[in-house]
C-alpha positions in Angstrom: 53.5 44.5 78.1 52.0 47.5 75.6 49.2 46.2 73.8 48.4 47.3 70.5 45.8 49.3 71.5 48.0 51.3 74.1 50.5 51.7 71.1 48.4 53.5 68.7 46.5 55.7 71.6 50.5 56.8 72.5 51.2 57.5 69.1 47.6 59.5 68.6 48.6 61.4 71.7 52.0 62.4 71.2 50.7 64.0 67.8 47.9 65.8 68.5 49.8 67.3 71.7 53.7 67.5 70.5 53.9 66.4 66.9 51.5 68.8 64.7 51.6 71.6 67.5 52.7 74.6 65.4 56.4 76.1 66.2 56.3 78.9 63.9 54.7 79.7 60.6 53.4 76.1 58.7 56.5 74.7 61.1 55.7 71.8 63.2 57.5 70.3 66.8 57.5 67.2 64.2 60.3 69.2 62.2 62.6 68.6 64.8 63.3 64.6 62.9 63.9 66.8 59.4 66.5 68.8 58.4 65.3 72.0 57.8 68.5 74.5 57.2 69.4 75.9 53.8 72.0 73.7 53.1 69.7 71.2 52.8 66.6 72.5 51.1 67.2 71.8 47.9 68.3 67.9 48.8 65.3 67.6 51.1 63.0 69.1 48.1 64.3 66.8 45.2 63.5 64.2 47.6 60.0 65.1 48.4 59.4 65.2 44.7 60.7 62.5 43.7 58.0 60.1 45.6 55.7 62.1 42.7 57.1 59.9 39.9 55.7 56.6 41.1 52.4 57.8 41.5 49.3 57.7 39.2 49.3 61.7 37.1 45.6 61.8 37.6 42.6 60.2 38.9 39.7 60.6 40.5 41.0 59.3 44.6 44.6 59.7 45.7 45.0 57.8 48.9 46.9 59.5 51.7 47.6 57.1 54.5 49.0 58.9 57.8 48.2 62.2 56.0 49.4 64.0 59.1 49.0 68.0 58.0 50.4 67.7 55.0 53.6 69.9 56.0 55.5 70.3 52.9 54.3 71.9 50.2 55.9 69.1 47.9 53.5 67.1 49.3 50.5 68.9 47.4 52.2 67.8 44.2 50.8 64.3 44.7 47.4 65.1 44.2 47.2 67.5 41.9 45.8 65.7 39.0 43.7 64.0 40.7 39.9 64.6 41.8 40.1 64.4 45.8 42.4 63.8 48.2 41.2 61.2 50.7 43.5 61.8 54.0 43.6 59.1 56.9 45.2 59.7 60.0 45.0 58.7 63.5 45.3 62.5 64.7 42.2 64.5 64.5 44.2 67.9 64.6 46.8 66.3 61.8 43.2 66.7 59.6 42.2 69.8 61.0 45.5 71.5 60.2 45.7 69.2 56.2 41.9 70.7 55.9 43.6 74.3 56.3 45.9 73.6 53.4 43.7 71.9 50.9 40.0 72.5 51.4 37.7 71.0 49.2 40.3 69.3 47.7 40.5 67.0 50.6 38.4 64.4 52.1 39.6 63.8 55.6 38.7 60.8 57.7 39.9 59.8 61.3 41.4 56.2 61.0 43.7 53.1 61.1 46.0 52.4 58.4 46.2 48.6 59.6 42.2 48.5 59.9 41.3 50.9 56.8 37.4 51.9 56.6 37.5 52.0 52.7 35.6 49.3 50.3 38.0 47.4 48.0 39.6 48.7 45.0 38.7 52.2 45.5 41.8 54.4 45.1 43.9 55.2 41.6 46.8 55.7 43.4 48.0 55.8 47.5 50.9 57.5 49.3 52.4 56.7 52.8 55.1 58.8 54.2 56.5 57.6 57.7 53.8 56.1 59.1 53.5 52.5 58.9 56.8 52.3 61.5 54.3 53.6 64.1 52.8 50.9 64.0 53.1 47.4 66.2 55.1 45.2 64.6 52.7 42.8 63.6 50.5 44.8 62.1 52.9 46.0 59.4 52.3 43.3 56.7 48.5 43.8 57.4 48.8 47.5 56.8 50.5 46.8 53.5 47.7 44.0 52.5 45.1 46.3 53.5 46.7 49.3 51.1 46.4 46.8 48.5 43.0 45.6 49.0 41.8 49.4 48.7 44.2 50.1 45.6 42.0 50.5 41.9 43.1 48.3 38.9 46.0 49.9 37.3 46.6 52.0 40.8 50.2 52.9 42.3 51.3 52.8 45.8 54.5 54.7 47.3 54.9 53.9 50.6 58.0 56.0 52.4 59.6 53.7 55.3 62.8 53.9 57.3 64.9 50.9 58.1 66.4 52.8 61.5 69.4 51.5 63.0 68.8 48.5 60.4 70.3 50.1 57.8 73.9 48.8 56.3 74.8 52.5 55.7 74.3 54.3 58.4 75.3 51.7 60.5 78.8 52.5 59.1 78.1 55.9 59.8 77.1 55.9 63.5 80.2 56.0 64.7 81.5 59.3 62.3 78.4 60.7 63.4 79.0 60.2 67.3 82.7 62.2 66.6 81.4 64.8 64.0 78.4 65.5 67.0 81.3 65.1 69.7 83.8 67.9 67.7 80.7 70.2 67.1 80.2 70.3 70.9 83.7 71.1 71.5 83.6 73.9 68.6 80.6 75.2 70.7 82.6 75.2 73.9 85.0 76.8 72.3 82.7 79.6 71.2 81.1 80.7 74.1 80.9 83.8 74.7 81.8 85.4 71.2 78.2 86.9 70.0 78.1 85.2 66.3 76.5 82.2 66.2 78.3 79.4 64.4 76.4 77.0 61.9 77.7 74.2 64.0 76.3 75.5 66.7 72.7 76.4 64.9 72.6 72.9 63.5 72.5 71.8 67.0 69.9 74.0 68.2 67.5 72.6 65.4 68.3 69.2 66.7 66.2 70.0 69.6 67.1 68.8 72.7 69.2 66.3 73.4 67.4 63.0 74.7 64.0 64.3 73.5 60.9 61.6 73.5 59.5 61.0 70.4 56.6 58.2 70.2 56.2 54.7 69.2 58.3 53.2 66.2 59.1 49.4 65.4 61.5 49.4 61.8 61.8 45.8 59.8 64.7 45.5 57.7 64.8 44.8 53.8 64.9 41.2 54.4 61.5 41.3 56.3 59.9 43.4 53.0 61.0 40.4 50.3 59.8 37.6 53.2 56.8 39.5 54.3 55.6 41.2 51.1 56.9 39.0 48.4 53.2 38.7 47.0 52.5 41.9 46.2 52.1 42.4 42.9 55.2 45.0 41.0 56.7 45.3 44.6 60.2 47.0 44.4 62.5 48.6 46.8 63.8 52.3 45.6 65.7 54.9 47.6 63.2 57.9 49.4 66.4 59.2 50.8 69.9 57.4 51.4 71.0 59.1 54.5 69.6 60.2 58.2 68.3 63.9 59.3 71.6 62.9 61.7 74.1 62.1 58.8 73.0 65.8 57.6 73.2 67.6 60.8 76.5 66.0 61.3 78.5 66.6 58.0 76.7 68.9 55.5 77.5 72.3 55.8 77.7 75.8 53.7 81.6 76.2 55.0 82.3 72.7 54.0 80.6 72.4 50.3 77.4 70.6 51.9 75.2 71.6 48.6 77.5 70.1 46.6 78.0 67.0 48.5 74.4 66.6 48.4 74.4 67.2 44.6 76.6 64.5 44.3 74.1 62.6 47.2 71.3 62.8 45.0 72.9 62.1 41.6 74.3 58.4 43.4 70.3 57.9 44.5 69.4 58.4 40.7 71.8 55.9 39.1 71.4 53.1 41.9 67.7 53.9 43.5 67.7 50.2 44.2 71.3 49.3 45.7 70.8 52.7 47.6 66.7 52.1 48.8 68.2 48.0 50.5 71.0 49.7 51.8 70.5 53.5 52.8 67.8 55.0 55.2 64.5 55.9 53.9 63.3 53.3 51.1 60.3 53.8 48.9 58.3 50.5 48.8 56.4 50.4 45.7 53.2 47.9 44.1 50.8 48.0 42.0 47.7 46.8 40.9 47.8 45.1 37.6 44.6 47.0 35.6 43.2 43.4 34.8 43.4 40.5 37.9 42.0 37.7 38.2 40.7 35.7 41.6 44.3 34.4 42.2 45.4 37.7 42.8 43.2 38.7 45.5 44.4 36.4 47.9 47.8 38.5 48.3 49.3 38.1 51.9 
């Protein structure tokens, strides 16, 4: 049986030697789990943004738990009202390569999101993207109690999670994403041999390969957020993102109006960010800190 501590040293390892190791220009192995083609830039970079409007403007700490290197340059909008950016990660070169793209700006400490090294009630405002679903699962609610405990009065946290294979949507998507995969293939077959490259076929190729390892991730399901973090004070569930990297490599494309689509995609997330954050992929788990508490407060979790 993997202990916890074997959990987080597999996770620290697969980072600093696969995850952050530099593909190309500011491009990370990591980018393999995105979706990184032109047809959906401008979807992924509303996205990105949008985590920005449930943060604190300003302040003197923003909190980045699981910094990693800060990869995408939306993710500098976060912080740029505030004083410092305090970045935590488990991956010494995840700091080494965030210290590259924000200097001064950042304070960079070597950590555990579950077991934070912080005094209470620190931060103004704290952002998580994918990182708490490394974690064991036990050790989820705690990383959420312990982002509160470090969280100022009047402080925001966003916290970007994924429900996996637990979410209603793309569950009634694997199976159209099996045959869209299955017909690209084919397509490919079909191709070989001609010297032009198909966007089927280059959509494949930023897949990576087939099978490939990634590291350690346990995902809870929207029932397990209202159960497990019903206490935490403001909590609400909001869409990140409705669909999977897969769903995207699978059905958006230039030839078949993709940008449109994901227009459309966005506009949906807009109008129903909380049916779409319980039932799509990536939610947005949000609390607060109320600017005045009391001792009942503090015994959240």
């Amino acid at each position: 049986m993997t202990t916890e501590t074997e959990v987080k040293a597999q996770v620290r390892q697969f980072y600093d030697a696969v995850g952050w190791k530099q593909i190309g220009e500011g491009v990370y192995q990591n980018a393999r789990y995105e979706d990184l083609r032109p047809v959906s830039r401008e979807y992924i970079h509303h996205c990105h943004l949008r985590l920005g409007k449930y943060l604190p403007p300003a302040g003197r700490f923003l909190f980045d738990a699981g910094s990693g290197p800060i990869q995408y340059p939306e993710y500098l909008e976060y912080s740029r009202g505030f004083q410092r950016r305090v970045c935590l990660d488990i991956s010494r070169l995840a700091l080494v390569e965030a210290r590259t793209r924000i200097g001064e700006h950042g304070l960079f400490v070597v950590g555990d999101i579950a077991n934070l090294p912080f005094r209470a009630e620190v931060f103004d405002g704290l952002v998580s993207l994918h990182t708490v679903h490394h974690l064991p699962a036990e050790e989820h609610q705690p990383a959420f109690i312990e982002f509160y405990r470090v969280l100022g009065p009047g402080g925001k946290a966003a916290v970007v999670y994924s429900w996996g294979s637990r979410s209603p949507l793309m569950r009634l998507a694997a199976m159209p994403i099996a045959l869209a995969f299955g017909a690209q293939r084919l397509y490919g077959r079909l191709r070989r041999g001609r010297r032009s490259e198909t966007e089927f076929e280059r959509s494949l190729a930023a897949a990576g390969p087939a099978g490939a390892a990634g590291t350690f991730t346990c995902k809870h399901d929207y029932r397990w957020v209202t159960r497990n973090l019903g206490t935490l004070p403001g909590l609400e569930v909001r869409v990140w993102r409705a669909v999977s990297t897969s769903f995207l490599r699978a059905f958006i494309h230039r030839r078949l109006l993709g940008q449109a689509w994901l227009r459309w995609l966005y506009w949906c997330e807009e109008r129903g960010p909380r049916l779409l954050g319980r039932l799509g992929q990536y939610p947005a788990i949000l609390f607060a800190r109320p600017a005045t508490h009391g001792r009942s407060e503090e015994r959240v979790g």
